[in-house]
C-alpha positions as CSV (number, residue, x, y, z in Angstrom):
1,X,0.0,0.0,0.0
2,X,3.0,2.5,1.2
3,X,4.4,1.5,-2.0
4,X,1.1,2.4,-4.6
5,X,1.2,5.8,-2.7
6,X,4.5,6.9,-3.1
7,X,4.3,5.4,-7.2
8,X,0.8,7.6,-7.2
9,X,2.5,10.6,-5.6
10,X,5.0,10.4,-8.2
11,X,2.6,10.0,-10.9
12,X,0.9,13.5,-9.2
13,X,4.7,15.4,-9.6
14,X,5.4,14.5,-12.9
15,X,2.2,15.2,-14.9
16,X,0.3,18.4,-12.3
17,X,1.4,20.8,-14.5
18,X,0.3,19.3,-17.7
19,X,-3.5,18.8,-16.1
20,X,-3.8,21.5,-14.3
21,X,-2.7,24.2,-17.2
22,X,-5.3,22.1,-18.8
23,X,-8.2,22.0,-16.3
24,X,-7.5,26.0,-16.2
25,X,-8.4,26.4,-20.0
26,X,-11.3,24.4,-19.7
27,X,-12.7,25.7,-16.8
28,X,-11.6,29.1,-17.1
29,X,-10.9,30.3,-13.4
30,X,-7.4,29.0,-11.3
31,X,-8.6,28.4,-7.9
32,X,-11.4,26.0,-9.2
33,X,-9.0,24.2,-11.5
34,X,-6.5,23.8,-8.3
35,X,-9.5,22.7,-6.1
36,X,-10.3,19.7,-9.3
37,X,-6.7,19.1,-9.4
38,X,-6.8,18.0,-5.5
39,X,-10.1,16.4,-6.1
40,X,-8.3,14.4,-8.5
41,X,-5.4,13.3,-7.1
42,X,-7.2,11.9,-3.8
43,X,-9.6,10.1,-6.1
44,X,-6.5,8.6,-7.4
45,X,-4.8,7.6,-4.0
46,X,-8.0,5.9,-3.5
47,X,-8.6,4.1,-7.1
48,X,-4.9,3.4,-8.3
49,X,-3.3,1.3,-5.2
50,X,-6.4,-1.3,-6.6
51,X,-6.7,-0.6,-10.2
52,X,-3.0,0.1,-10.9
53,X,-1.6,3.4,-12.6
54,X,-3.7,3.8,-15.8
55,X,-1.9,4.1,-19.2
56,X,-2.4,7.4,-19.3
57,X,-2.2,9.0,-16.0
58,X,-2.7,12.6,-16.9
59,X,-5.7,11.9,-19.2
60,X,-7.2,10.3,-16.1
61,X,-6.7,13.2,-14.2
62,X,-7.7,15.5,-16.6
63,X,-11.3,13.8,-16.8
64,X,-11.6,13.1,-13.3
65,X,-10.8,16.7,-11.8
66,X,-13.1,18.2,-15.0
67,X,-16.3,16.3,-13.3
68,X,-15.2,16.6,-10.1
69,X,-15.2,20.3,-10.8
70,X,-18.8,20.3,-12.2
71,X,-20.3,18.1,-9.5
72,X,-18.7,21.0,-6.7
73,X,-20.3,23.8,-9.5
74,X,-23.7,22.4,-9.5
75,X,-23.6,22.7,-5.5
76,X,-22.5,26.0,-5.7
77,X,-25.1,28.6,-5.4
78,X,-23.2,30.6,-8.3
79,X,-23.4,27.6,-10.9
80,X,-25.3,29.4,-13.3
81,X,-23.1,32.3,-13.7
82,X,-20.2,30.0,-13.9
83,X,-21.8,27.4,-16.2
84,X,-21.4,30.8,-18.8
85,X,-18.1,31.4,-18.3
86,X,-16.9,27.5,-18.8
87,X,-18.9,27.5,-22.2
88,X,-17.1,30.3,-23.0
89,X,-14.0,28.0,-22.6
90,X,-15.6,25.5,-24.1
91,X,-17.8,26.5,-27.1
92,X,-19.0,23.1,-28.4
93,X,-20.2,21.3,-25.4
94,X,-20.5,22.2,-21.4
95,X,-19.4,18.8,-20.7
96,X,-16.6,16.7,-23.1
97,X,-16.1,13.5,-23.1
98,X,-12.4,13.2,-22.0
99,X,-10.9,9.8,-22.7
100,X,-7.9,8.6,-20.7
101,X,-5.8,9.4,-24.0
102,X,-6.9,12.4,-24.4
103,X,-3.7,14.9,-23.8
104,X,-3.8,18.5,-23.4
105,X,-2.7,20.7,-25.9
106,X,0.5,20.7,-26.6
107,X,0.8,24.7,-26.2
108,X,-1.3,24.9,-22.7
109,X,1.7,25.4,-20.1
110,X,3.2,28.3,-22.4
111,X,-0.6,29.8,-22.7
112,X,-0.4,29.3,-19.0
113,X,3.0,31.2,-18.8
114,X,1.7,34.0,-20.8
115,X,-1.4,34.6,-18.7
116,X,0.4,34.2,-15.7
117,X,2.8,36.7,-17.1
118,X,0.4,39.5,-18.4
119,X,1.8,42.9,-17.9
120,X,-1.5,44.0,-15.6
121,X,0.0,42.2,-12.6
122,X,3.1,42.8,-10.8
123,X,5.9,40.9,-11.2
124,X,6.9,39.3,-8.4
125,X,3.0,38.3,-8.9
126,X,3.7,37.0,-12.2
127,X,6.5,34.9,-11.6
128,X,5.1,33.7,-8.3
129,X,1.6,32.7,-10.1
130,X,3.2,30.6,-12.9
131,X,5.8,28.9,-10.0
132,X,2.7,28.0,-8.5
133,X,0.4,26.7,-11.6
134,X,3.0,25.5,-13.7
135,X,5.8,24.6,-11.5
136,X,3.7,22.9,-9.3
137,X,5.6,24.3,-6.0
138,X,3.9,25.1,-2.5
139,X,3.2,28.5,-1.3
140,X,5.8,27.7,1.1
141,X,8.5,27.3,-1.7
142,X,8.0,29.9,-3.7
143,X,7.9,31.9,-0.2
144,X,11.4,30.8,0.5
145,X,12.2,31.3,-3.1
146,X,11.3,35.3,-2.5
147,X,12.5,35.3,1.0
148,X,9.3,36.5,2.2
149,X,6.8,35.0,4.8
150,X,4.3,32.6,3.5
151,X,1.5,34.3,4.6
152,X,2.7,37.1,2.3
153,X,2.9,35.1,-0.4
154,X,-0.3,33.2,-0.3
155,X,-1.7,36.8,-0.3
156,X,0.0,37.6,-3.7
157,X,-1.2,34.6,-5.2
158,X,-5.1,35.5,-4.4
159,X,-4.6,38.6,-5.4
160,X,-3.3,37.7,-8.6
161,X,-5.2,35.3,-9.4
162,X,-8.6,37.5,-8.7
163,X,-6.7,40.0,-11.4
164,X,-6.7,37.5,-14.0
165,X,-10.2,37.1,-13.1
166,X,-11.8,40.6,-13.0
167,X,-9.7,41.7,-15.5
168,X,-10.7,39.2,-18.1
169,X,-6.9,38.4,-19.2
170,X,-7.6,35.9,-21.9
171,X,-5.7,32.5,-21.1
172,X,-3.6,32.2,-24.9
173,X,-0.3,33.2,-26.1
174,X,-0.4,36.8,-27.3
175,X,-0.4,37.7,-30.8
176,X,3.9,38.4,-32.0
177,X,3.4,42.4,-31.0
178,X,2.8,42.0,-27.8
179,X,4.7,39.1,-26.9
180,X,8.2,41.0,-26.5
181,X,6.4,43.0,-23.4
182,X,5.9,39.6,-21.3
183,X,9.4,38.0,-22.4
184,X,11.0,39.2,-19.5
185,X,8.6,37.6,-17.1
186,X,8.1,34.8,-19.1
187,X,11.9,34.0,-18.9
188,X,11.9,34.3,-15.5
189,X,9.7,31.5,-14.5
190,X,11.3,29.4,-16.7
191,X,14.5,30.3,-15.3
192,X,13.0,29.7,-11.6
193,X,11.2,26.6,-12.8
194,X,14.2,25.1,-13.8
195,X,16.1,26.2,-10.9
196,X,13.4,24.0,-8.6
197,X,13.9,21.2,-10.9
198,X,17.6,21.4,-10.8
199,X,17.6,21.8,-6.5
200,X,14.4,20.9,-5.3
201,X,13.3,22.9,-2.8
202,X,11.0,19.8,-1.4
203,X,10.5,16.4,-1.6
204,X,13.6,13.9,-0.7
205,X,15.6,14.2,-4.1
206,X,18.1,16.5,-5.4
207,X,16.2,16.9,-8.7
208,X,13.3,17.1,-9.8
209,X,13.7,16.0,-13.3
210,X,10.4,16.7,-14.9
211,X,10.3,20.4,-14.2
212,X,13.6,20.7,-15.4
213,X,12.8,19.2,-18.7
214,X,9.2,21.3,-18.6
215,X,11.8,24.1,-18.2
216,X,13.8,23.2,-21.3
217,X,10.5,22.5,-23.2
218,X,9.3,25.7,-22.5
219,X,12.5,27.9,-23.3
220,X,12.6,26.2,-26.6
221,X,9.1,27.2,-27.3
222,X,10.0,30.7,-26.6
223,X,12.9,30.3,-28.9
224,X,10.7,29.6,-31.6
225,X,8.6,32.1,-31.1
226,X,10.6,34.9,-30.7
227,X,14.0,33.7,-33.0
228,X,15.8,36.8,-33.1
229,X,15.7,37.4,-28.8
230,X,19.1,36.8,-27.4
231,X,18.1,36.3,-24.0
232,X,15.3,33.9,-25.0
233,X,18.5,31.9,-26.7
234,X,20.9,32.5,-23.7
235,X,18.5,31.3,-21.3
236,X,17.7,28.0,-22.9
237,X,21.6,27.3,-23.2
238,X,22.5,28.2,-20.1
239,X,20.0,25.4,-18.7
240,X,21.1,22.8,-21.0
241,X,24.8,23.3,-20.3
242,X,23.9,23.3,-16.4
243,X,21.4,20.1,-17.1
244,X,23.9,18.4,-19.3
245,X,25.8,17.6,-15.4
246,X,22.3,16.1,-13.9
247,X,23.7,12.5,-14.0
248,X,26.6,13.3,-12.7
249,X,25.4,15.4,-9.6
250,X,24.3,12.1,-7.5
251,X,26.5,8.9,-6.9
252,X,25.5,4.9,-6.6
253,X,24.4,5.8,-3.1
254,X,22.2,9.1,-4.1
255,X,25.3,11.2,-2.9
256,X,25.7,14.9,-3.7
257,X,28.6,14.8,-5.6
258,X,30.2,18.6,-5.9
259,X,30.9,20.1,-9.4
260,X,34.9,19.6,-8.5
261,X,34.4,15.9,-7.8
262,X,32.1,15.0,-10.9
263,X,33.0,12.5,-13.5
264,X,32.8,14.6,-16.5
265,X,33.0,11.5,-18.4
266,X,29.1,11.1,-17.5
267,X,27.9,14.8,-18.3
268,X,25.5,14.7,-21.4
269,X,27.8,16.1,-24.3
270,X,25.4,16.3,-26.6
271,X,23.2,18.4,-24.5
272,X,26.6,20.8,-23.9
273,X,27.4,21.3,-27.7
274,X,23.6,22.1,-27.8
275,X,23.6,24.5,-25.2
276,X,27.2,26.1,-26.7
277,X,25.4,26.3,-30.3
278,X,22.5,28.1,-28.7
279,X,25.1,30.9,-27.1
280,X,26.4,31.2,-30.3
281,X,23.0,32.1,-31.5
282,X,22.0,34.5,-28.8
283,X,25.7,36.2,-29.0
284,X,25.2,36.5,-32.6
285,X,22.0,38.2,-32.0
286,X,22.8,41.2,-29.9
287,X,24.7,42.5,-27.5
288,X,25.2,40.2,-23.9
289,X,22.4,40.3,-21.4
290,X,22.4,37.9,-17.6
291,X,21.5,34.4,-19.3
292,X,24.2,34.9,-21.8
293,X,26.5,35.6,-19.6
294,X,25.7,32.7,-16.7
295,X,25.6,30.8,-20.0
296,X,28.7,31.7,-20.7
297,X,29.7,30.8,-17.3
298,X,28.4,27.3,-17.9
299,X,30.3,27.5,-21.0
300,X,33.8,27.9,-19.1
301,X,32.9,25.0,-16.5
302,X,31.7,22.5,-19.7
303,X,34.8,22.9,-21.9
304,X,37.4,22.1,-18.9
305,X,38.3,18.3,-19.2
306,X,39.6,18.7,-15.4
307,X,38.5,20.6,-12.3
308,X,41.8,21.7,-12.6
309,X,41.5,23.4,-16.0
310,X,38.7,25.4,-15.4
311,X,39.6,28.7,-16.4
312,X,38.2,30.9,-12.6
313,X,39.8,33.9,-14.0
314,X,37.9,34.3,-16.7
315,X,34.4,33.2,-14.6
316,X,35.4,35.7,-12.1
317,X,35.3,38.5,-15.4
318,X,32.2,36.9,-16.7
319,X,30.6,37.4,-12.7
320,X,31.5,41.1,-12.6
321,X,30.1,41.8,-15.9
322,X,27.4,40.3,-14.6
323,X,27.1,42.3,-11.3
324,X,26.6,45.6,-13.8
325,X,23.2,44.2,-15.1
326,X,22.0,42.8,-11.9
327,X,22.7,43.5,-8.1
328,X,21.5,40.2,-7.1
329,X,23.5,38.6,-3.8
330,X,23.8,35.1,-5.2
331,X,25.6,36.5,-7.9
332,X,27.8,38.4,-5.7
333,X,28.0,35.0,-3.5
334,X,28.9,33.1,-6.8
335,X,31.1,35.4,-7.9
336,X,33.0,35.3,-4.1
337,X,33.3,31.6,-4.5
338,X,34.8,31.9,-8.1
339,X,37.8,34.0,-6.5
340,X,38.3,31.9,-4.1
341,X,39.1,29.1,-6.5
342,X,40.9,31.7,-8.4
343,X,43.3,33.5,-6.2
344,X,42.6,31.3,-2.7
345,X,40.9,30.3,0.3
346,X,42.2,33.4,1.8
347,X,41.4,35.8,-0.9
348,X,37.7,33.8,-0.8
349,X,37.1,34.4,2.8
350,X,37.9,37.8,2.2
351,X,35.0,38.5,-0.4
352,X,32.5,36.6,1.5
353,X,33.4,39.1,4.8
354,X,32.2,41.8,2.5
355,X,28.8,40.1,2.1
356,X,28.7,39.2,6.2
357,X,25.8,42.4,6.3
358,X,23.7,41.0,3.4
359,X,20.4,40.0,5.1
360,X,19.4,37.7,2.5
361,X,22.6,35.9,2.6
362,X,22.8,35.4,6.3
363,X,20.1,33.0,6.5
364,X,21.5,31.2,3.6
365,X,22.9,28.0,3.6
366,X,25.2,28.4,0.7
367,X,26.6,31.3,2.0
368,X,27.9,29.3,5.3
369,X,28.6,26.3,2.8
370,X,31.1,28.4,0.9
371,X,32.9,29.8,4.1
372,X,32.9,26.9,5.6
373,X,34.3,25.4,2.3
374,X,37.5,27.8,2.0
375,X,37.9,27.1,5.8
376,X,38.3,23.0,5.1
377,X,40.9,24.5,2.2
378,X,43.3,26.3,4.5
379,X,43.6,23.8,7.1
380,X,41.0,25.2,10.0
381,X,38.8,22.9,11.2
382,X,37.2,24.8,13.6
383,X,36.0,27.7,11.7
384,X,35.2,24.9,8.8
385,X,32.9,23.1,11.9
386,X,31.1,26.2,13.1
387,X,30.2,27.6,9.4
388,X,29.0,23.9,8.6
389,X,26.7,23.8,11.8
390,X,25.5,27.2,10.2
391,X,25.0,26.2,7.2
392,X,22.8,23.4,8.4
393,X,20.6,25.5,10.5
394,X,19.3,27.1,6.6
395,X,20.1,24.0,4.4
396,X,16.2,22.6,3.1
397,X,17.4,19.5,0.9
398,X,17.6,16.6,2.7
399,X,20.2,15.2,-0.1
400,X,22.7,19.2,0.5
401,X,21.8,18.5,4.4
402,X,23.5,15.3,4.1
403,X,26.5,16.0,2.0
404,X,26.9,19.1,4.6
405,X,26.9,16.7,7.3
406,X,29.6,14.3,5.8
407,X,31.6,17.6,5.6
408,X,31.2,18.4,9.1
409,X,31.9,15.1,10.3
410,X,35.6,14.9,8.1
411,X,36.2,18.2,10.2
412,X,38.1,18.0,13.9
413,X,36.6,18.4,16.8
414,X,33.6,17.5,19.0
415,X,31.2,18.8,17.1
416,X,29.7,15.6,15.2
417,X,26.1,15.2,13.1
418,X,24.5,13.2,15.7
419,X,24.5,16.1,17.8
420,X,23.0,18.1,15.3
């Protein structure tokens, strides 16, 4: 039984996004797709552990949280009013037949995007929305992801979400003129969905493969819709070249395995001459904005046969180009960590003393992780020991929580992880 649930939950991770972009266009309002979605799901926890995981898992899902929808409607008081509004969604019939092959459109995430995306909301809105519909990630996530309070957040989603409503944003991929006004949004959710696919921010694995190739599907869409944006271009190889190292990321054992440690023999290099003939697209297109450049980044890591041979000097140039276009703190974290494999542990610990009165960093786990990192590297155990412990207070994945705790444990002293 333990066994059907966590194969069922699985089943729910991989295809939510898929039915619920397409309950959404059939239904026509977000919070009574998400309430179908649910519906759905605990219909399935009930049906599947007996009837086994049908063929078609998503066209199940689809049908089931469609009725389950209209049986809640035709209690509701407002029924009528909303029996208009789904026929406008649905011109031919109030009520399709949805078989268990029956697929959603292949373009219903990206008209999902777009809505999500509409210049009327804000855009920490936007990209929060589209985290939440098409990424599939808890309130509490994309919370964490913003570094606000989840009460905050879930307040930002209603409010969006009644905007799309009242305003009547139509749920479809603009027409070409107006698409270049969304791009920016629209390329940051991808970019954020990826990033959740690539370290999940929940759930007991490192990855979470299927948004990260939703990601990729997505940001090739976008490509060929708008062919002459660089950033569009630069985006989608900057996730392929970071992708391309998936495999290699985890060991045997399901061990995080650090970038420097990697068998590069395993990265995907296909996926990286992909991802280098897409830069050479986007660079060919105009001049470099932040997704070229962190592509470009990527670039320097993929081309260096050895840890060894990875050319820091020029990632460290590539970071503080980057710091003109964007004053984010992870880049100026990342861009610490780079000189620190450039010029030393020393000259490492030295940037990251400059970030010590970042409040976002503080609370960061990766921030300790690096300090504690260049301590391990010059030989102190005990400063390496008390920025691990740190670093674990903030760490969320249990697969980084355990790699930190392997660190700790290599370090001196009488600190150990089963005092933690």
């Amino acid at each position: 039984m333990e066994s059907s649930r966590r194969t069922t939950e699985a089943v729910f991770r991989d295809h939510a996004a898929f039915v619920l972009a397409t309950l959404i266009r059939r239904l026509g309002d977000f919070d009574l797709a998400e309430d179908a979605l649910q519906d759905a799901f605990t219909r399935a926890l009930e049906r599947w552990p007996d009837s086994g995981v049908p063929t078609n898992p998503a066209g199940w899902l689809i049908k089931t949280g469609y009725h389950k929808a209209i049986d809640r409607l035709r209690r509701d008081s407002n029924f009528r009013s909303k029996q208009n509004e789904i026929r406008l969604h649905l011109p031919d019939q109030m009520e399709p037949e949805v078989s268990d092959d029956d697929d959603m459109l292949p373009d219903d995430r990206l008209k999902l995007v777009f809505t999500a995306c509409h210049p009327a909301l804000a855009r920490e809105a936007r990209v929060a929305l589209t985290l939440r519909t098409v990424g599939g990630l808890s309130t509490k996530a994309i919370a964490n992801a913003f570094l606000v309070p989840e009460k905050t957040m879930a307040q930002r989603l209603v409010r969006a979400k009644r905007k799309i409503r009242l305003a009547g944003i139509p749920y479809q991929v603009p027409e070409p003129h107006r698409l270049a006004e969304r791009l920016e949004g629209v390329l940051s959710v991808i970019y954020l969905i990826f990033n959740e696919g690539y370290l999940a921010s929940e759930g007991p694995e490192l990855h979470r493969s299927a948004l990260s190739l939703e990601a990729l599907r997505l940001a090739r869409l976008v490509c060929e819709l708008l062919p002459k944006e660089p950033e569009a271009w630069g985006l989608l190889a900057m996730m392929l070249l970071h992708d391309s190292r998936r495999e290699a990321r985890i060991s045997a054992e399901g061990e995080l395995i650090t970038l420097e440690e990697q068998d590069r023999s395993r990265w995907n290099h296909a996926q990286i001459r992909e991802g280098i003939a897409a830069l050479e697209v986007a660079s060919a297109l105009g001049a470099s904005g932040p997704y070229q450049i962190q592509a470009a980044i990527a670039t320097l890591h993929a081309r260096a046969r050895r840890p060894e041979e990875t050319d820091w000097g020029g990632i460290v140039t590539l970071y503080d180009g980057l710091l003109t276009l964007t004053d984010s703190p992870i880049v100026s974290l990342n861009r610490a960590a780079a000189v620190g494999m450039h010029s030393g542990a020393e000259a490492g610990l030295a940037e990251l003393a400059r970030l010590d009165e970042e409040p976002t960093l503080i609370h960061h786990h990766l921030f300790h992780a690096a300090r504690a990192d260049f301590h391990r590297r010059a030989r102190r155990s005990l400063e390496a020991e008390a920025a691990y412990v740190e670093a674990l207070r903030y760490v969320v994945n249990p697969r980084e929580k355990a790699f930190l705790k392997r660190r700790l444990a290599s370090c001196r002293g009488t600190i150990t992880p089963d005092s933690l």
